[in-house]
C-alpha positions in Angstrom: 0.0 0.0 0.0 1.5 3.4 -0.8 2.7 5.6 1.8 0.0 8.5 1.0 -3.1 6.0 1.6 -1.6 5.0 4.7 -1.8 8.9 6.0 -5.3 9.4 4.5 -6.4 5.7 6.1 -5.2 7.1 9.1 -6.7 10.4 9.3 -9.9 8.7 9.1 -9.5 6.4 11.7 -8.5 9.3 13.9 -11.6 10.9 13.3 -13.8 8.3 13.9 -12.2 7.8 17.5 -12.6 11.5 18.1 -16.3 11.1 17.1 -17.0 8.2 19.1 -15.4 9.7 22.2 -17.3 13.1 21.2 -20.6 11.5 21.2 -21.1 9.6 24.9 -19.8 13.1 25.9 -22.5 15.3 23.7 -25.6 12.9 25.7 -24.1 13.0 28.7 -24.3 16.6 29.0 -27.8 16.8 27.6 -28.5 14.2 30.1 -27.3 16.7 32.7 -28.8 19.6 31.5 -32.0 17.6 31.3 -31.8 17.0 34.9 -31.1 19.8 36.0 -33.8 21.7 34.1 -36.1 19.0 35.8 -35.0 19.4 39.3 -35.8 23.0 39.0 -39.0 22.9 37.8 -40.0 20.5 40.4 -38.5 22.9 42.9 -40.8 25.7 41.2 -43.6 23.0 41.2 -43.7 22.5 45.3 -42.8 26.2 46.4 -44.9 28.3 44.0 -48.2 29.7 44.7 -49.2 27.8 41.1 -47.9 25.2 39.4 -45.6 26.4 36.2 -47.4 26.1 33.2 -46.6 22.7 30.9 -45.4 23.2 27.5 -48.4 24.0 25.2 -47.8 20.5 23.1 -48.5 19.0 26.7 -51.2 21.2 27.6 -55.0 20.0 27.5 -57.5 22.3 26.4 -59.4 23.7 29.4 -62.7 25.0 28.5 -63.5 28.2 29.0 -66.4 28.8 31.2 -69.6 31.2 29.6 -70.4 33.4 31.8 -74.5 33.4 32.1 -76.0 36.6 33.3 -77.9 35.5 36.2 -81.3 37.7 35.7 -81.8 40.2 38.6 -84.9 41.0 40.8 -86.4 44.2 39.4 -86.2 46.8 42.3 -88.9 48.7 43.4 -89.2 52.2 42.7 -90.3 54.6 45.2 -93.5 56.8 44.2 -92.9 60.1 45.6 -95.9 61.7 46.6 -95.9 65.7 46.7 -96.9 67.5 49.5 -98.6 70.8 48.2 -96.7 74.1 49.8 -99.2 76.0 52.1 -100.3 79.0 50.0 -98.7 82.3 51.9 -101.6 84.6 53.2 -99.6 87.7 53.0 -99.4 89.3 56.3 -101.1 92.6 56.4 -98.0 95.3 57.6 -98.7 97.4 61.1 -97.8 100.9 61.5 -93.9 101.4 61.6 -92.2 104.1 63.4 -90.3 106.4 61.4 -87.6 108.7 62.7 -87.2 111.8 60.8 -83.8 112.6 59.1 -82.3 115.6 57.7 -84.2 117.1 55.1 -87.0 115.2 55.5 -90.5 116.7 54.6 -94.1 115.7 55.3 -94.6 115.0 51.3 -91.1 113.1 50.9 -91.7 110.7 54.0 -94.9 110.0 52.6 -93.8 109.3 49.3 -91.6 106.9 50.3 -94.1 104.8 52.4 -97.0 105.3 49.2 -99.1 107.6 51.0 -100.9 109.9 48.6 -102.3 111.9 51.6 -100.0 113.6 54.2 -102.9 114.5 56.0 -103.1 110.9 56.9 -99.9 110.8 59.0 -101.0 114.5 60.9 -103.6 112.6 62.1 -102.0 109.7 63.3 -99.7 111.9 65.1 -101.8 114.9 65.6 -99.6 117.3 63.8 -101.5 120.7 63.1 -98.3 121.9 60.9 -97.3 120.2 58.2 -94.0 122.0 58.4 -93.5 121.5 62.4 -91.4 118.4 62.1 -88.3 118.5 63.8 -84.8 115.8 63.2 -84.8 112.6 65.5 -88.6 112.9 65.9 -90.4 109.5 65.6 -93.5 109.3 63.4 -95.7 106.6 63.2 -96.6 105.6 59.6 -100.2 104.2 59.2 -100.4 100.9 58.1 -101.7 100.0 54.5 -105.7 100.6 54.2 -106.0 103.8 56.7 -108.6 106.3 56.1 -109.0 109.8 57.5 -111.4 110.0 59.8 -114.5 111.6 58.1 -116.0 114.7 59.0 -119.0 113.9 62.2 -122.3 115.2 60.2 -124.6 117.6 61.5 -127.9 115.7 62.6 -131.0 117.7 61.5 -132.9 116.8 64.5 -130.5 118.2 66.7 -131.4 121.0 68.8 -130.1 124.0 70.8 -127.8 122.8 73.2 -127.3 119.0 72.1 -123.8 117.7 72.0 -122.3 115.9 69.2 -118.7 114.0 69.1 -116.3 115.6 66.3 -112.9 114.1 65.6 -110.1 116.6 64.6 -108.8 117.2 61.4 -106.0 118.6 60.1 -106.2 122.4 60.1 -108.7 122.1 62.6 -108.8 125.1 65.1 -111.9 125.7 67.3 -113.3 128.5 65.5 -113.5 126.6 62.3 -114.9 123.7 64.4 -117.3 126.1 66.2 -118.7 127.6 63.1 -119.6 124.2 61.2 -121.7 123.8 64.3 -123.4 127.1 65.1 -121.3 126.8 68.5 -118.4 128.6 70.1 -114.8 128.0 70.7 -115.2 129.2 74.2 -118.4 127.2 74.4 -116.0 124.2 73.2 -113.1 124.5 75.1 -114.8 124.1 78.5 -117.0 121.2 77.2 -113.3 120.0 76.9 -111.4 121.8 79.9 -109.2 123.0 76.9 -107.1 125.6 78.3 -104.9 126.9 75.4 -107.4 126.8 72.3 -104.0 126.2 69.9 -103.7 123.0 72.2 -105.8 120.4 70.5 -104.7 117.7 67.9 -105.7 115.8 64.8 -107.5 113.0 65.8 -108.8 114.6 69.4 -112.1 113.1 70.4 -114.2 116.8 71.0 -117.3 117.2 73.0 -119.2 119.9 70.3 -122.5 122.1 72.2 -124.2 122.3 68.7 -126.7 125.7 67.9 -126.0 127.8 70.9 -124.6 130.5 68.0 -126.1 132.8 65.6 -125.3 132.5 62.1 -123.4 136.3 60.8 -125.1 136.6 58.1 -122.0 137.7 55.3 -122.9 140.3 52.7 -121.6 139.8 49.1 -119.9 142.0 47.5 
């Protein structure tokens, strides 16, 4: 046999050895890696809160479960019943007391309380000047719905002498009260025990002696 096929022959059988050896070693390493791949996942098996998960070729199907809606009660609604609001009766206002200001007048504290009369509030406070007002004084403002009192009429019946009641009015003095009753202011004041005649007041409850005067006749001009 030449001496070139003897180095080729040998080569060969070289690397067959090498191959063999190679081999036991190549499966026993994948042997060990096997096992130790297998010890840990049994270790992860017993202390884990869950089992690790199998390889999906290994896995079964585990059927999902439908969730059915379970039909609930229906609730009952509450029927609110309304409770009708009172109706407000309004409340009818009283008098209120007023204390005058700077630069009040008569008219403008009427005006602002929607009295179309300032004769109204003289009387309530038995004012004979209109202007006599002073700062600080207190007025009392009628309530909604006063009148002025209305003049006392003159009975025809009545006879010399007789005694009628006459409410004051504004402006009032007792000669114009006397001569709306054929009487006298001196015949009136002591009726009343009036001792100054510029004394009395709108609203003053008089005691009138009716015809104990003369009419003056008045000659026109």
């Amino acid at each position: 046999m030449p001496e070139t096929e003897m180095k080729a022959a040998d080569v060969i059988h070289a690397y067959r050895k090498r191959r063999e050896r190679l081999v036991p070693l190549l499966l026993g390493g994948l042997a060990i890696v096997l096992l130790v791949v297998g010890v840990f996942m049994i270790i992860m098996w017993l202390s884990g809160d869950k089992s690790p998960q199998l390889p999906a070729i290994f896995a079964s199907d585990t059927p999902t479960p439908t969730e059915t809606a379970t039909p609930q009660k229906p609730t009952a609604t509450a029927t609110i019943t309304l409770t009708p609001e009172p109706s407000q009766t309004p409340t009818p206002s009283g008098p209120v007391t007023y204390m005058v200001e700077l630069g009040d007048t008569l008219w403008t504290i009427a005006a602002e309380f929607g009295i179309d009369d300032i004769r109204l509030i003289m009387s309530v406070n038995d004012l004979t000047d209109p202007d006599a007002i002073n700062v600080g004084q207190e007025l009392i403002i009628p309530e909604e719905g006063t009148v002025l009192p209305t003049e006392t009429p003159l009975p025809a019946t009545m006879t010399v002498g007789q005694k009628i009641e006459y409410r004051v009015l504004p402006g009032d003095t007792l000669q114009s009260i006397a001569a709306k009753f054929n009487s006298t202011a001196e015949a009136i004041a002591e009726e009343n025990e009036i001792e100054d005649p510029n004394t009395i007041g709108v609203g003053q409850l008089l005691i009138i002696p009716v015809y104990i005067a003369t009419p003056t006749p008045t000659i026109e001009s």
